[in-house]
C-alpha positions as CSV (number, residue, x, y, z in Angstrom):
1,X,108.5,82.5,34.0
2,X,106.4,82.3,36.7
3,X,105.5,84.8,40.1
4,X,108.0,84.4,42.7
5,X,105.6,82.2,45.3
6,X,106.0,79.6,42.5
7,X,109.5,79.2,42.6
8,X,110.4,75.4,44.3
9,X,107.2,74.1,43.8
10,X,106.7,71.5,41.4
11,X,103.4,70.7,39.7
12,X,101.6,67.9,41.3
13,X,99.2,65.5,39.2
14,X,96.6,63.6,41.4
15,X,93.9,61.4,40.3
16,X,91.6,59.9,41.8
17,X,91.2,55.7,42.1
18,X,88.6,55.7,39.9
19,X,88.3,54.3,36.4
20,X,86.0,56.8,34.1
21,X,83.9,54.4,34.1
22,X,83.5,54.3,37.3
23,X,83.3,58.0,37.6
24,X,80.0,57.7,35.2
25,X,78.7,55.3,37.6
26,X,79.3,57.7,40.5
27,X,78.1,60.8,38.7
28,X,75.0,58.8,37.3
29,X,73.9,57.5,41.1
30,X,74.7,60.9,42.7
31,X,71.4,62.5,40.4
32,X,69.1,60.1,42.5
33,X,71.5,61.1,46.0
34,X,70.9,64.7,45.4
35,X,67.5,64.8,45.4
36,X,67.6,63.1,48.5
37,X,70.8,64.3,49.8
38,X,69.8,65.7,53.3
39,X,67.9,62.7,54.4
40,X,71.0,60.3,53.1
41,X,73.0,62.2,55.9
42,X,70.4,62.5,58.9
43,X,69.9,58.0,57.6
44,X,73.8,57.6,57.5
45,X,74.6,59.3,60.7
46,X,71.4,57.7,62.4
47,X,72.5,54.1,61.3
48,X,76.1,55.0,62.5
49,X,75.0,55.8,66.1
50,X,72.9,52.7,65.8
51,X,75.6,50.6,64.9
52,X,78.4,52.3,67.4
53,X,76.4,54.2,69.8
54,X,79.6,55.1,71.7
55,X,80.6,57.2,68.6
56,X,78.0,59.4,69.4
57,X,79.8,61.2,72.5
58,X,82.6,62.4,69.8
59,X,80.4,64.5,68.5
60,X,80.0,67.4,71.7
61,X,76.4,68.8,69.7
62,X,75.1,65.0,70.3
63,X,75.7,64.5,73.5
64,X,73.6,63.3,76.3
65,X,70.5,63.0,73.2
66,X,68.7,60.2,73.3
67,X,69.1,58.2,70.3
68,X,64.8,58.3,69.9
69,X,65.4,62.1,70.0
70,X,68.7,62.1,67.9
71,X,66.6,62.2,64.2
72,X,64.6,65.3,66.1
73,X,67.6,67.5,66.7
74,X,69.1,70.7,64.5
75,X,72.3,69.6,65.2
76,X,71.9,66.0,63.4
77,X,70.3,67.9,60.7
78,X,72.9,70.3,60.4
79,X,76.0,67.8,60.8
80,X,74.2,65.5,58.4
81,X,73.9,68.7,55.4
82,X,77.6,69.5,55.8
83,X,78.8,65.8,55.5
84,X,76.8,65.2,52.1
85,X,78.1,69.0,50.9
86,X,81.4,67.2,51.2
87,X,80.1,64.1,49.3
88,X,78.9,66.5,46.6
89,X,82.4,68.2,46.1
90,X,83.8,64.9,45.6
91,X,81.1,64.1,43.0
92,X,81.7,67.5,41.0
93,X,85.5,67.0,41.7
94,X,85.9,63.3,40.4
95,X,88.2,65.4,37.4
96,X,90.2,67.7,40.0
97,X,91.5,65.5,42.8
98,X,94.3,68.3,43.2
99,X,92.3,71.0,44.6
100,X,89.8,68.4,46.2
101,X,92.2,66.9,48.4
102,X,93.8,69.9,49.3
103,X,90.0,70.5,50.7
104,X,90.3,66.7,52.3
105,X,93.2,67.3,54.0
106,X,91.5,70.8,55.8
107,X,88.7,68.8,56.3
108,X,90.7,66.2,58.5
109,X,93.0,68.7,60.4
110,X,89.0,70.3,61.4
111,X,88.4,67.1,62.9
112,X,91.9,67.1,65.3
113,X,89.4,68.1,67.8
114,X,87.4,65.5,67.4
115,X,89.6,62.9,68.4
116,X,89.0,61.0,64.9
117,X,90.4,57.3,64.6
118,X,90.4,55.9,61.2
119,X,87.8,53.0,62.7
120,X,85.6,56.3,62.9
121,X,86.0,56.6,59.3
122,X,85.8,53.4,58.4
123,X,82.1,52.8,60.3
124,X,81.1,56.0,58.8
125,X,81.6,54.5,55.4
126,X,79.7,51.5,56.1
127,X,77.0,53.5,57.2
128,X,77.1,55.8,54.2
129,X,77.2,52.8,51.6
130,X,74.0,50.8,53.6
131,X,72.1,54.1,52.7
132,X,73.4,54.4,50.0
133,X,72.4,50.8,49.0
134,X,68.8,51.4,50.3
135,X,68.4,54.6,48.0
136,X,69.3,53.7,44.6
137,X,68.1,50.3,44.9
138,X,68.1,48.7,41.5
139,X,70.9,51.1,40.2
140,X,73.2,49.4,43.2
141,X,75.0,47.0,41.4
142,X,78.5,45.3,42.3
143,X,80.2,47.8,39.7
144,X,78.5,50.6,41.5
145,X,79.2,49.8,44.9
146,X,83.1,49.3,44.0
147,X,83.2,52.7,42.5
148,X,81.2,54.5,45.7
149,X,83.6,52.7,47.9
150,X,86.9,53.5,46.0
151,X,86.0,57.3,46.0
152,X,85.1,57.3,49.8
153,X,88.8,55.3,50.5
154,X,90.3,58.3,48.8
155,X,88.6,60.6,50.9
156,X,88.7,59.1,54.3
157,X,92.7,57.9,53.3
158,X,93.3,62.0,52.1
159,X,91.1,63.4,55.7
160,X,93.4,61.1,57.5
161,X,96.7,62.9,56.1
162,X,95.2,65.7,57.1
163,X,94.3,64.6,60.6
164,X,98.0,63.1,61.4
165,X,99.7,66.5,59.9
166,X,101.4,68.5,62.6
């Protein structure tokens, strides 16, 4: 018997794309990431201006900053700390895809405002796997790289839900 907010809702298993295997590889590669999880994000979002510098106007804290100034700023810094907290919840939540993308989903109707595209998404990922790459080096293999990439399509696919909601 269960409270009376229950009643019509049916449990809902999610999982995540990822073999456990592949979770391992995540989990093992995200020790080296966390040590150096702030600069990841300020390398990430530096090579993603770099790469689409007209991105960099849908981000209101970024505008009119020179891309030479762009590493210097607070606001890079701080943009950069909240995007790898979100890496690390999907790290820690490789085993409870329910609650995290009920999380994702928040996460995407945050950025409404933003006027996120899924290309957005997409060239963030990129940017996020070429740092990646560059970090771990030797512990970037094919295997690895496949597993990075399937966990970031789950959370850019699950943001995305949250971003077309109503």
């Amino acid at each position: 018997m269960g409270c009376a907010s229950s009643v019509g809702h049916k449990a809902v298993h999610l999982s995540l794309p990822l073999s456990e295997t592949q979770k391992s590889l995540v989990r093992e590669t995200w020790e080296t990431v966390d040590q150096h999880k702030n600069n990841v994000g300020k390398k990430m979002f530096l090579r993603f201006f770099e790469l689409n510098p007209d991105y960099q106007k849908l981000f209101p804290e970024f505008k009119g900053v020179e891309p030479t100034e762009l590493e210097n700023t607070t606001a890079l810094y701080g943009h950069a700390k909240r995007v790898m907290k979100a890496v690390e919840n999907a790290v820690t939540s490789l085993d409870d895809a329910f609650s995290f993308a009920g999380y994702l989903e928040e996460l995407g109707r945050r950025h409404k405002t933003r006027a996120l595209k899924p290309a957005h998404l997409d060239a963030m990922q990129e940017s996020l796997m070429f740092t990646l790459k560059e970090l771990l080096n030797h512990q970037w293999t094919h295997e690895t790289e496949e597993a990075w990439n399937k966990l970031f399509r789950f959370i850019l696919s699950t943001m995305l839900k949250g971003l077309q909601s109503t």
